[in-house]
Phi, psi and omega in degrees: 000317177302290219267322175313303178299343176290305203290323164310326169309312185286318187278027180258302178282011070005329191256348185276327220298301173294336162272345186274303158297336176278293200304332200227032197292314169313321182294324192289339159291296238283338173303316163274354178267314177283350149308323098030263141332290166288358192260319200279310192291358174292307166305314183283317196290348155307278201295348191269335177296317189302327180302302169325277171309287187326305195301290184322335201249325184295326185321313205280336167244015134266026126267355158255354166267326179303325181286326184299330190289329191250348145317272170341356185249155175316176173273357193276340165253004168285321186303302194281347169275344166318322169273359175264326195291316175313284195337304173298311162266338147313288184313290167359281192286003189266302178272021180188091158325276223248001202230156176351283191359284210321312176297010189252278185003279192333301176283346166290337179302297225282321246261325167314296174334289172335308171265010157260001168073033157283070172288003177284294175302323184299305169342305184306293171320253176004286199298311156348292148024254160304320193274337221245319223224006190325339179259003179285159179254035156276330197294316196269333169309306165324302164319283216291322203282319194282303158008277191286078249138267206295319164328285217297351204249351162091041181213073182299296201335308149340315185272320178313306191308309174296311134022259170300308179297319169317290192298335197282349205244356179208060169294105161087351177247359176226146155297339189272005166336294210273351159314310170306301133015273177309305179297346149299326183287290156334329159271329170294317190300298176315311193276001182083026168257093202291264188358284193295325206276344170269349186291313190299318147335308159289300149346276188303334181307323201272342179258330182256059191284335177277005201259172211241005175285310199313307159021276190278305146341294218268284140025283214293325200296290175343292151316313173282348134323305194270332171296331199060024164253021147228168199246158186279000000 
């Protein structure tokens, strides 16, 4: 008695369930095939990015054997070899843009630069870099690197700017803060901007108390104390 009345209960909804399925069977393939689909192209585009990165990672470190290769030569052929080693990574960034790759390319260009002493153009690379990649953890590196890049090309105001960009934009999150810092204090210390160059300085003492910049920081306060070009 029970279970006839369970089932007469059941079957109604069984028969819309089923009637529901009939009227809209079609729609319910084409529904499942594109899922399907998308199922399948979620996958392959996975494996053609994973193919990608792979390709892209070998690349990058046969251009780190080519740099490794062309460090090592005198300067006078690091100078004539030079546009073959750019070649190589200009291809890099052309076919893998957006990827680690790209960012290593980038910082071996800048890193080149250096060592033929284009600090103006390296600077440029750096910071390229940084613009390119902002959230890499090349990126604050770069900054500290395109600075002295730049100090060396003789536009410290430049480097204050590269700088001052570096703390503001990556405070507490890099190691390379508390360098900044001091070198902001230092180069302002250079141009006779005293003020700013103890602010920064005190800064670093007070948030970066471990660190081995603080040091030198506390050194400069002392000295520029005793000079009577800051007050005690």
């Amino acid at each position: 008695m029970n279970t006839t009345e369970s089932q007469d209960t059941k079957s109604p909804f069984l028969d819309k369930l089923s009637h529901f399925l009939a009227r809209h069977r079609i729609v319910l393939i084409v529904l499942i095939v594109v899922v399907a689909l998308a199922i399948v192209g979620l996958f392959v585009g996975l494996e053609i990015t994973k193919n990608r990165t792979q390709r892209s990672l070998v690349l990058v470190e046969e251009l780190q054997t080519s740099y490794d290769h062309w460090i090592l030569l005198d300067q006078e052929l690091r100078t004539s070899e030079f546009d073959t080693l750019v070649a190589e990574i200009d291809n890099l960034l052309e076919s893998y843009p957006r990827t680690y790759a790209a960012q290593r390319a980038l910082f071996l260009h800048a890193h080149a630069l250096t060592e033929l002493e284009q600090w103006a153009e390296a600077s440029e690379r750096y910071v390229d870099l940084a613009d390119r990649f902002p959230d890499a953890y090349l990126a604050p590196i770069s900054l500290t690197q395109a600075a002295v890049a730049t100090e060396n090309a003789g536009d410290p105001d430049l480097a204050l700017d590269i700088l001052n960009r570096l703390v503001d934009g990556y405070d507490a999150k890099s190691a390379e803060i508390p360098r900044a810092l001091f070198s902001i204090g230092r180069i302002n210390e250079g141009l006779d901007n005293i003020v700013d160059a103890a602010e920064s300085y005190n800064r670093l003492i007070d948030d970066y108390p471990g660190s081995s910049w603080t040091n030198l920081a506390r050194d400069r306060i002392i000295t520029l104390t005793v000079q009577g070009r800051i007050g005690s």
